[in-house]
PAKE-367434 format. One record per residue (C-alpha): x, y, z; residue in one letter. Coordinates in Angstrom, 3 decimals. Layout:
<sites>
((X Y Z) A);
...
</sites>
This chain:
<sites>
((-224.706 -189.583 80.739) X);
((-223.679 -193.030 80.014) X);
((-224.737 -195.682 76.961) X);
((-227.598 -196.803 78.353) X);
((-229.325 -193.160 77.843) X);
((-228.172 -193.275 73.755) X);
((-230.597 -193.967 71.034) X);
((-229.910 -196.626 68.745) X);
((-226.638 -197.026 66.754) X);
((-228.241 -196.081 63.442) X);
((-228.798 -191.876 64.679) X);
((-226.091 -189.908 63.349) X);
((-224.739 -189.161 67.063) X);
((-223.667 -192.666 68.893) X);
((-221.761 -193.463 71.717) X);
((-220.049 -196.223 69.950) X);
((-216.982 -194.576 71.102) X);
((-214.220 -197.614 71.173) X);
((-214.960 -198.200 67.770) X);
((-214.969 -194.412 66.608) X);
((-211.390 -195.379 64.409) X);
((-212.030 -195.734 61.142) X);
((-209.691 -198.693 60.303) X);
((-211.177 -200.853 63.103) X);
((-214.565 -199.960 62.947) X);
((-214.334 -200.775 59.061) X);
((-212.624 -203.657 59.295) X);
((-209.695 -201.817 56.812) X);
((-206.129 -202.702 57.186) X);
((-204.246 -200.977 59.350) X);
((-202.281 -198.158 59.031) X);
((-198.843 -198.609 58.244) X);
((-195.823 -196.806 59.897) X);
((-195.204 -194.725 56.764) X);
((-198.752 -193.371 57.087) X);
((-198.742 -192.771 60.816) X);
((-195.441 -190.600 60.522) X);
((-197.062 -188.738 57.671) X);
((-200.063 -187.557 59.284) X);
((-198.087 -186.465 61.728) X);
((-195.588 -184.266 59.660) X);
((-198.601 -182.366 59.056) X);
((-198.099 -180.990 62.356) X);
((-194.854 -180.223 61.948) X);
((-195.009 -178.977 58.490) X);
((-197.862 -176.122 60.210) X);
((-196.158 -175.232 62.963) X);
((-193.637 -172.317 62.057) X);
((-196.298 -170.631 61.160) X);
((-197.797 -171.141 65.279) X);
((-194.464 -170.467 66.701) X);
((-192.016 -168.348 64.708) X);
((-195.036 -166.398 63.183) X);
((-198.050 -166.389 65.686) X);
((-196.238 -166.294 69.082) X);
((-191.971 -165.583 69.631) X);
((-191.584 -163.794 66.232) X);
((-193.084 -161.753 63.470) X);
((-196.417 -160.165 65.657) X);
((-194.517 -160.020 68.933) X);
((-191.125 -158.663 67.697) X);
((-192.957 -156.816 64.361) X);
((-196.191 -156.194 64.118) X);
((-196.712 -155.232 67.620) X);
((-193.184 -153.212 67.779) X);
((-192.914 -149.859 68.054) X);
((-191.673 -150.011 64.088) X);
((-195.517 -149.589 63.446) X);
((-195.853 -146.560 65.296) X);
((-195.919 -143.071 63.925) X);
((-192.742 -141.858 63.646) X);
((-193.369 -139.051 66.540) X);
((-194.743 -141.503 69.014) X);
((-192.205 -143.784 68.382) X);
((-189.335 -141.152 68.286) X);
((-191.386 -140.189 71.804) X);
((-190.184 -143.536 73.819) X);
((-186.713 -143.209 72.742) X);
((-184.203 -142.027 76.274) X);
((-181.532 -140.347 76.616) X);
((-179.371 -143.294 76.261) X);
((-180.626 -144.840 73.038) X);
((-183.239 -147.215 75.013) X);
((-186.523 -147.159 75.033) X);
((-189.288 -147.007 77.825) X);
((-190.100 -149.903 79.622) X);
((-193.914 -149.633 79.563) X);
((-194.576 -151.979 82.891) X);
((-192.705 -148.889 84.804) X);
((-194.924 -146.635 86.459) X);
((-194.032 -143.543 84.998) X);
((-193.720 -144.547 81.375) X);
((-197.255 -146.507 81.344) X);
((-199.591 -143.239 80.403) X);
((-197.034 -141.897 78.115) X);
((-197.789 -141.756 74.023) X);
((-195.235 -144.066 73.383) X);
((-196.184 -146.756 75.560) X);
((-200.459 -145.961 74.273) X);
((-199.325 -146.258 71.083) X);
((-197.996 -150.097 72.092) X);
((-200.915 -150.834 73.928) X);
((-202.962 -150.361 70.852) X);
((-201.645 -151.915 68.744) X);
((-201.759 -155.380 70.774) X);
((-205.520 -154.186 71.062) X);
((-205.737 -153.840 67.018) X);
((-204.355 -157.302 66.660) X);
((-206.417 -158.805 69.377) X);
((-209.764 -157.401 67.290) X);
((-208.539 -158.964 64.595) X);
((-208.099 -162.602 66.090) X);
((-211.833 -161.311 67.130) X);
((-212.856 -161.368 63.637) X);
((-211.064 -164.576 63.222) X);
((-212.710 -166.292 65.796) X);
((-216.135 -165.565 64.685) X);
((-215.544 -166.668 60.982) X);
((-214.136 -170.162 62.393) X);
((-217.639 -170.460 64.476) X);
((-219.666 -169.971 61.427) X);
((-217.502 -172.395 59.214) X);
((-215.919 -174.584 60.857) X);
((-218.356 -177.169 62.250) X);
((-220.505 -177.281 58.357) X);
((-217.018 -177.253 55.978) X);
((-216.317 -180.692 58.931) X);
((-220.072 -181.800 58.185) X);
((-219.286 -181.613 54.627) X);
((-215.922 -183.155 54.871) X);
((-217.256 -186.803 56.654) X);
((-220.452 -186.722 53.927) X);
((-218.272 -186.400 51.062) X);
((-215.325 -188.092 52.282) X);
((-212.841 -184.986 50.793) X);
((-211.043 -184.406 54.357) X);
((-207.652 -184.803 52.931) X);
((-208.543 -181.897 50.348) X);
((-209.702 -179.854 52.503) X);
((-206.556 -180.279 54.366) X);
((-204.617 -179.606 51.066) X);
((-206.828 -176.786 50.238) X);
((-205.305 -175.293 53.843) X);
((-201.724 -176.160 53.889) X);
((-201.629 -173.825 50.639) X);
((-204.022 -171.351 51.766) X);
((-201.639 -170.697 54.537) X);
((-198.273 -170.850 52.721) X);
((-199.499 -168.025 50.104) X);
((-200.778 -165.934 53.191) X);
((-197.329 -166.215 54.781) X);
((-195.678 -165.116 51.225) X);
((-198.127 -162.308 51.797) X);
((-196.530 -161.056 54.866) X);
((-193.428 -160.476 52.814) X);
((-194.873 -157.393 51.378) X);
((-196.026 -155.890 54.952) X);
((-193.852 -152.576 55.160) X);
((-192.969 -151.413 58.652) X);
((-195.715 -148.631 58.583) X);
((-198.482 -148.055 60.370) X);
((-200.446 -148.041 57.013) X);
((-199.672 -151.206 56.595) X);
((-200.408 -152.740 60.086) X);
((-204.090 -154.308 59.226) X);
((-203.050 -155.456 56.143) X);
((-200.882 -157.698 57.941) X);
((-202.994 -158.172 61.240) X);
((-205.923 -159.613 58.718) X);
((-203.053 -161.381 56.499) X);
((-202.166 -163.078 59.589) X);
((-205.488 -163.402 60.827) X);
((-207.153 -165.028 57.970) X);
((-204.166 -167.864 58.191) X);
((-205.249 -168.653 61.439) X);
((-208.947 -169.259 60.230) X);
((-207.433 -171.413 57.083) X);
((-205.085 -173.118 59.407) X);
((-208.079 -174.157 61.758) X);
((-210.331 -175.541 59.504) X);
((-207.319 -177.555 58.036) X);
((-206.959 -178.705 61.513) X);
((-210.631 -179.719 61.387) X);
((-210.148 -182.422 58.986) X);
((-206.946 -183.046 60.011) X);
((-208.161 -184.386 63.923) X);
((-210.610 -186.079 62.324) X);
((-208.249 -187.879 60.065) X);
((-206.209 -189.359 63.391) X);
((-209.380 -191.949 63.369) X);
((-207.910 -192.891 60.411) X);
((-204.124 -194.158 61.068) X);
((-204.854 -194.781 64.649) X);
((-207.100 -197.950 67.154) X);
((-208.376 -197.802 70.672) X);
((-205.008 -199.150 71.910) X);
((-202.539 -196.453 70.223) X);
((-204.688 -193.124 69.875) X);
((-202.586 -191.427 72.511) X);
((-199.152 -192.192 70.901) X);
((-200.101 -190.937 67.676) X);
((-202.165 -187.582 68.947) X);
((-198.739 -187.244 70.649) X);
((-196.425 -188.006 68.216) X);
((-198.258 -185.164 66.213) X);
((-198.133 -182.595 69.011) X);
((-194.703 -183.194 69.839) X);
((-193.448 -183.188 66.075) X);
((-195.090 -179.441 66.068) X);
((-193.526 -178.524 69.367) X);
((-190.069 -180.026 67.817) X);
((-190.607 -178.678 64.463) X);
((-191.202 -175.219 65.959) X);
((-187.775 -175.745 68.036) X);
((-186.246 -176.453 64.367) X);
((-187.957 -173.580 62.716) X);
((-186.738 -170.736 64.977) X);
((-183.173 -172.230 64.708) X);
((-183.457 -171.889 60.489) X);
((-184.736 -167.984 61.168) X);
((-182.354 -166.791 64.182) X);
((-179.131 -166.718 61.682) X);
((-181.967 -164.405 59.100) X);
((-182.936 -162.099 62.328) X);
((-179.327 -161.170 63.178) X);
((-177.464 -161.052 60.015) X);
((-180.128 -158.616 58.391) X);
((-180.724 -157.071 61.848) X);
((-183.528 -157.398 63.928) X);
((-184.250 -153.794 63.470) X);
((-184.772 -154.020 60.042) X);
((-188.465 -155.045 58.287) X);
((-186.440 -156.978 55.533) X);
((-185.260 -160.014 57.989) X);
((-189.030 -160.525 59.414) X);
((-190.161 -160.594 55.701) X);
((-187.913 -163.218 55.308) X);
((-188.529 -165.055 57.931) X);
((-192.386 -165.371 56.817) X);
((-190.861 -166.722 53.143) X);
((-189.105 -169.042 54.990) X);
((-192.099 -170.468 56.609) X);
((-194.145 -170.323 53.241) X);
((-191.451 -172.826 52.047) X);
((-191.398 -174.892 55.337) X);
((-195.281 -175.346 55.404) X);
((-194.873 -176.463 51.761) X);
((-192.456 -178.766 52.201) X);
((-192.896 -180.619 54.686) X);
((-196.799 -181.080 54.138) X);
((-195.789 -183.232 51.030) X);
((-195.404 -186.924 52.940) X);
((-198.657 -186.160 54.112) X);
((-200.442 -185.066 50.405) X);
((-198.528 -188.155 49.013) X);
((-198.798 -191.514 52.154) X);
((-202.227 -190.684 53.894) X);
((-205.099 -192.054 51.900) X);
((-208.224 -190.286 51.767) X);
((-210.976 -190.711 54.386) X);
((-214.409 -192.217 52.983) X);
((-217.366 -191.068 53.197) X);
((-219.779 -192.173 55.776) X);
((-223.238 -193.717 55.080) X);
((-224.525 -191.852 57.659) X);
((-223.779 -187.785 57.675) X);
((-225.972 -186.215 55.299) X);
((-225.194 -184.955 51.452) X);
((-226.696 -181.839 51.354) X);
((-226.340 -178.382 50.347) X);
((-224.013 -175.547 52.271) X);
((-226.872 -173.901 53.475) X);
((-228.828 -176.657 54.424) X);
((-225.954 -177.965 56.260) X);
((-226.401 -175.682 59.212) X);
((-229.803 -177.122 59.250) X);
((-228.197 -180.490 59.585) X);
((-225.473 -179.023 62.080) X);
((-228.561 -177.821 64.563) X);
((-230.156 -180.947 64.185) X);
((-227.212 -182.675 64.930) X);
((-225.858 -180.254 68.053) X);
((-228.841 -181.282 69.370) X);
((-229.155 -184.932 68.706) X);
((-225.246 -184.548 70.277) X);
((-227.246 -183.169 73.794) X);
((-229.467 -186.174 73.910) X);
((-227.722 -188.881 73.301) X);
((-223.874 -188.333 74.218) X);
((-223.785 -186.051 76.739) X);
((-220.105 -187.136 78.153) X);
((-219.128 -185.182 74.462) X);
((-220.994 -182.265 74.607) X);
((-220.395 -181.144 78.040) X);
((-216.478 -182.212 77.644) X);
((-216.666 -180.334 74.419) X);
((-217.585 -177.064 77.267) X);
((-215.131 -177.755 79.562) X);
((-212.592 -178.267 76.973) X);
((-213.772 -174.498 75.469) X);
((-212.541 -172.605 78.612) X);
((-209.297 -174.373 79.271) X);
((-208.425 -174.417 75.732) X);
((-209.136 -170.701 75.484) X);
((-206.740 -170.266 78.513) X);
((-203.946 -172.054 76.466) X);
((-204.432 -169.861 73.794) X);
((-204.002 -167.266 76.291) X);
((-200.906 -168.673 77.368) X);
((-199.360 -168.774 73.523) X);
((-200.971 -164.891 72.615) X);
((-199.528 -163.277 75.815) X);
((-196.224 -165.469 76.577) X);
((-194.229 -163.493 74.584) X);
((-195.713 -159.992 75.281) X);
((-195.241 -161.348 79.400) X);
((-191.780 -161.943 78.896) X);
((-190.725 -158.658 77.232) X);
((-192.526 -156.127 78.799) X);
((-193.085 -158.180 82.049) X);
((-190.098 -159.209 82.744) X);
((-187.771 -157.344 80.522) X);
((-186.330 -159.776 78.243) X);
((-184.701 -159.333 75.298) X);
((-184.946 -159.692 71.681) X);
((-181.854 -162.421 72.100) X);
((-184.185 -163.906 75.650) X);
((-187.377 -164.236 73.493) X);
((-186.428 -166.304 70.704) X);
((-184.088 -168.335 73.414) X);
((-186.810 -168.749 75.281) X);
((-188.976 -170.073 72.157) X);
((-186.385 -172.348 72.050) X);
((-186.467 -173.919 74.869) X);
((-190.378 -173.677 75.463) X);
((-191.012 -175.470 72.076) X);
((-188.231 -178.016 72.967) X);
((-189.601 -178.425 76.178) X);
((-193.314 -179.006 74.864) X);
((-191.812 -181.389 72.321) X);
((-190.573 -183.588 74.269) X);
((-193.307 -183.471 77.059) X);
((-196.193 -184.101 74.773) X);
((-194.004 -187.015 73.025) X);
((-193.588 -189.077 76.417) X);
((-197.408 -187.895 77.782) X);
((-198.510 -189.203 74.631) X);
((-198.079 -193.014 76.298) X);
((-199.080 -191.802 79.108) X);
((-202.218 -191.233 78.252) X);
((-202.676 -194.623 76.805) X);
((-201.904 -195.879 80.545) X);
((-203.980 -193.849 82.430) X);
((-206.641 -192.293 80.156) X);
((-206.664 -188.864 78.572) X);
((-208.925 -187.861 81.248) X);
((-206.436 -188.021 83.841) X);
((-203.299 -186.834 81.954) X);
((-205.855 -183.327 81.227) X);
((-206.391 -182.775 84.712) X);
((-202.574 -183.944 85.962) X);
((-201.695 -181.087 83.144) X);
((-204.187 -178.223 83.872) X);
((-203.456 -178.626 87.422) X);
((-199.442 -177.600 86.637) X);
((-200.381 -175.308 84.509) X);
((-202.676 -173.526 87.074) X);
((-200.058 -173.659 89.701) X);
((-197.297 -172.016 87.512) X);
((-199.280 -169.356 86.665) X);
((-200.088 -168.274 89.917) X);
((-196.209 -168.924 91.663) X);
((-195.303 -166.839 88.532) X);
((-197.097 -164.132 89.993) X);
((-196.504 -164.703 93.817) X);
((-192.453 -164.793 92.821) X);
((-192.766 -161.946 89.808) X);
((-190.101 -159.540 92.286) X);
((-187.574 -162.352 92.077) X);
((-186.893 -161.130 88.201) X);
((-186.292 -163.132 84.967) X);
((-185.389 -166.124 86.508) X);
((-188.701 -166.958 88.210) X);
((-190.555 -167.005 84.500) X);
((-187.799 -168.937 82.895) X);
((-188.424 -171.591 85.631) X);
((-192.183 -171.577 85.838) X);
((-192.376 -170.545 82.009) X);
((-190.843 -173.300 80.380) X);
((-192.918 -175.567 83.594) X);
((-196.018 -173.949 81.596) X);
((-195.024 -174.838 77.983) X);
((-194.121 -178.860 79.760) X);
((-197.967 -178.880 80.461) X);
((-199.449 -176.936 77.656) X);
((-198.625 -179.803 74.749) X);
((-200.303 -182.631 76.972) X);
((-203.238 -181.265 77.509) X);
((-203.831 -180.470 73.922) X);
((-202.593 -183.995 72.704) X);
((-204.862 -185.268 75.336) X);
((-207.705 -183.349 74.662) X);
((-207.559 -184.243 70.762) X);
((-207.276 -188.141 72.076) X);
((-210.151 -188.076 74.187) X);
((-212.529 -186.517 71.842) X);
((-211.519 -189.018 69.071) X);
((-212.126 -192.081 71.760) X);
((-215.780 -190.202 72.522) X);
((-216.767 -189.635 68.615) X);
((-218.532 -192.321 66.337) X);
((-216.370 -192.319 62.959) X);
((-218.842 -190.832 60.671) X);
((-219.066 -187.797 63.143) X);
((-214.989 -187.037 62.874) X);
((-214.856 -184.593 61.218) X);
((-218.302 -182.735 62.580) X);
((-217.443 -183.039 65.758) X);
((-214.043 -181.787 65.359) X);
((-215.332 -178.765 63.831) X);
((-217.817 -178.451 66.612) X);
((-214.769 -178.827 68.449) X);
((-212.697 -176.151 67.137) X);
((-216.112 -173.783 67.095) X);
((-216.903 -174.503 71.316) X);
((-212.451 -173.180 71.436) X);
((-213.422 -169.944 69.261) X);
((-216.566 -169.564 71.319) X);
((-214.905 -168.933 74.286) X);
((-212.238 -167.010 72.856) X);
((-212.801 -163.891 73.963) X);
((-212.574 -164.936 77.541) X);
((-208.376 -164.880 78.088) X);
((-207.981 -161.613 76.549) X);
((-211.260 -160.019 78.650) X);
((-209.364 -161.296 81.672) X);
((-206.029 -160.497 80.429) X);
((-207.550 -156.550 80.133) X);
((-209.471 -156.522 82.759) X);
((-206.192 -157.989 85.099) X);
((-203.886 -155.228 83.350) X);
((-206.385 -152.163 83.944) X);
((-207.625 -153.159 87.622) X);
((-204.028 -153.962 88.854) X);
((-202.073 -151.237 86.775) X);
((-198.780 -153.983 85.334) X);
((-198.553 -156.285 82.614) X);
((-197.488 -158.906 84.930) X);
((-201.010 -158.742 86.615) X);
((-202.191 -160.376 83.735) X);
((-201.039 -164.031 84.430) X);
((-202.990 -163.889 86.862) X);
((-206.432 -163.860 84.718) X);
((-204.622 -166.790 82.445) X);
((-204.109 -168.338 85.044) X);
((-208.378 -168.021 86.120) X);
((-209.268 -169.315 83.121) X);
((-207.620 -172.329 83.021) X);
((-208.725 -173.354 86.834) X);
((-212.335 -172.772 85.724) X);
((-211.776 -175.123 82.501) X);
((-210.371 -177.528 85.207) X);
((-213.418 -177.201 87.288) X);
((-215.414 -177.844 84.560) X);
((-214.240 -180.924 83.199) X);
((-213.894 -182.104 86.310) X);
((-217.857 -182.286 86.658) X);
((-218.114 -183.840 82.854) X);
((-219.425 -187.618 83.465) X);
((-217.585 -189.812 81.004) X);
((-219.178 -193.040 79.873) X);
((-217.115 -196.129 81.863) X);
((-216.333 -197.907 78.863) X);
((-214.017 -195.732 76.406) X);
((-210.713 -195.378 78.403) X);
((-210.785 -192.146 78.930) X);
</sites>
């Protein structure tokens, strides 16, 4: 659906999507260098707690480890030689041991469930509130400590099976904070950003994260082997050590980005009421800026499939392929080094050619990777260092992208709404990479089997967007 199908500029959803920067559309000053490189420490400040806590470390190599298993089950997997089973072997897969394992990724992928669905319900009102009242920068305060004193929390998670939802929900709950920081935090980018430099600066942010994450696992390695990565005490202080980080280096943000105003036109009104408003508006969203609504879809699937990448990468490489404690965090390493640096130089690529284009350039790798990891799985290790770290080169362009073209699509007053819209469509599909992920693993009998279902999702998000129409006028 193009312009010519929009109501009139004063409706609370507009296509006046070239002029959806706050700065520009205001006629403020621009934002200075200082500010620019603050918002963007944000992500970097956040991201320990995506990569060393989320994804390579503390619920692949802890929570999920057989340390939270009974003490028979465990004691169960343990051969002859000291080792343990290798659960993608035939004969070990319907032992206790390797059950035990199994459910407790299960456990922990319930309690993302639980996560997701609280984001769905908050996320899109708490952004509707945020862009009436013009508070998006304390919101995004409000979650930068939320999730530093849940990650001194996990300090006090005991390697016990009594103690494994405690830090499942601990974990889980940070994930909800951290995403409806992010809500006000993408809609903040209108803020230090124009038409002409929107990609650069989404970029800049993804690839400080991916580089920050690099940075972060570098500060815990020494922590993992000189307390042992067999005992509890060097995870717990691994997640101290990304309480502090997340602290720290959130402060250039608190102290250089000025606060976003509030906009004439999103509506003051109660919390209840404001899913009133956010129906009315979803709606209003269908009629008049279709390109938005339907990307918003699109963008659901393949985003989903990302996660899937992040949630499984780690569990793929260990039990898949057999790597090590040492190979895993080497290989967060490199993958966050490698995203870094991709999503830092895609970044002006997508002010060339359009976010659009750099999305479907990226998907496309990233659905060809997934599936030559699979065709090549029997030519060991080496096959998902190659096509892993070709995944993780695609993964941060797409998501810088993605965050570009939806701030190029969305009227400033709707920022922060539609970005919480935005992160509710990513939870609503959520449940589709680890259905196919299952599904994969139980028809086909080996973890490996389950790249295969990533690797679904993310062609159908490609097919999707592919069929979004996209007004001719915003760059995209």
């Amino acid at each position: 659906m193009t312009d010519e199908h929009a109501e009139p500029a004063e409706t609370p959803v507009t296509t006046a999507a070239m002029t959806a920067f706050g700065r520009e559309h205001e006629g403020a000053p621009q934002a200075t260098r200082k500010q620019v490189v603050s918002w963007a420490m944000w992500d970097w400040a956040m991201q320990p707690f995506n990569t060393v806590i989320l994804t390579f470390v503390w619920i692949a190599l802890y929570l999920t480890s057989r340390m939270f298993l009974d003490e028979d089950v465990r004691a169960s997997g343990q051969l002859a030689d000291g080792s343990y089973m290798n659960c993608n072997q035939a004969e070990y897969i319907g032992s206790d041991y390797c059950r035990g394992l199994t459910d407790l990724s299960a456990w922990w992928g319930w309690a993302n469930f639980a996560a997701g669905i609280v984001i769905l319900v908050l996320a899109p009102v708490l952004g509707q509130q945020a862009d009436a009242r013009g508070n998006k920068k304390k919101w995004v305060i409000g979650a930068t400590i939320g999730v530093a004193l849940l990650q001194f929390a996990l300090f006090f998670v005991e390697a016990d099976p009594r103690y494994f939802w405690f830090g499942a929900f601990a974990v889980a709950i940070a994930a909800v904070v951290s995403e409806i920081g992010n809500v006000s935090y993408y809609a903040m980018l209108s803020e230090v950003s124009t038409p002409k430099n929107v990609g650069r600066i989404s970029g800049l942010g993804w690839g400080l994260g991916y580089i920050g994450g690099v940075v972060a696992l570098i500060v815990c390695i020494p922590v993992l082997f000189i307390v042992g990565q067999s005992d509890p005490l060097s995870f717990k202080l691994v997640a101290v050590i990304c309480a502090v980080w997340t602290i720290v280096f959130s402060i250039p943000m608190f102290r250089n980005v000025p606060e976003s105003p509030a906009y004439g036109t999103s509506q003051k009104v109660g919390f209840v009421r404001s899913y009133v408003v956010l129906g009315q508006n979803i709606a209003k969203l269908f009629r008049t800026n279709r390109s938005t609504f339907w990307f918003m879809l699109s963008a659901a699937v393949y985003r989903d499939g990302l996660a899937g990448v992040f949630a499984f990468g780690a569990v793929l490489a260990a039990q898949g392929f057999g790597f090590s404690f040492l190979e895993v965090i080497v290989f967060g390493l490199a993958a966050n080094l490698v995203a870094g640096v991709s999503t830092l130089l895609a970044g002006r690529l997508d002010d060339r050619i359009g976010p659009r284009r750099l999305i479907v350039i990226a998907l496309s790798g990233l659905v060809a990777m997934a599936f030559v990891v699979y065709a090549l799985k029997d030519l060991g290790t080496i096959v998902f260092w190659i096509c892993g770290l070709l995944l993780c080169a695609f993964v941060g362009p797409t998501q810088a992208a993605s965050r570009s073209l939806l701030t190029r699509l969305t009227p400033p007053s709707q920022q922060g709404e539609i970005f919480g819209l935005y992160a509710t469509t990513g939870r609503v599909a959520s449940f589709l990479s680890p259905l196919a992920w299952s599904l994969f693993l139980m028809w086909f009998g080996g973890i490996v089997y389950g790249v295969l279902g990533i690797g679904l999702i993310l062609l159908i998000g490609l097919v999707l967007l592919l069929f979004v129409p996209f007004p001719k006028d915003v760059g995209v």
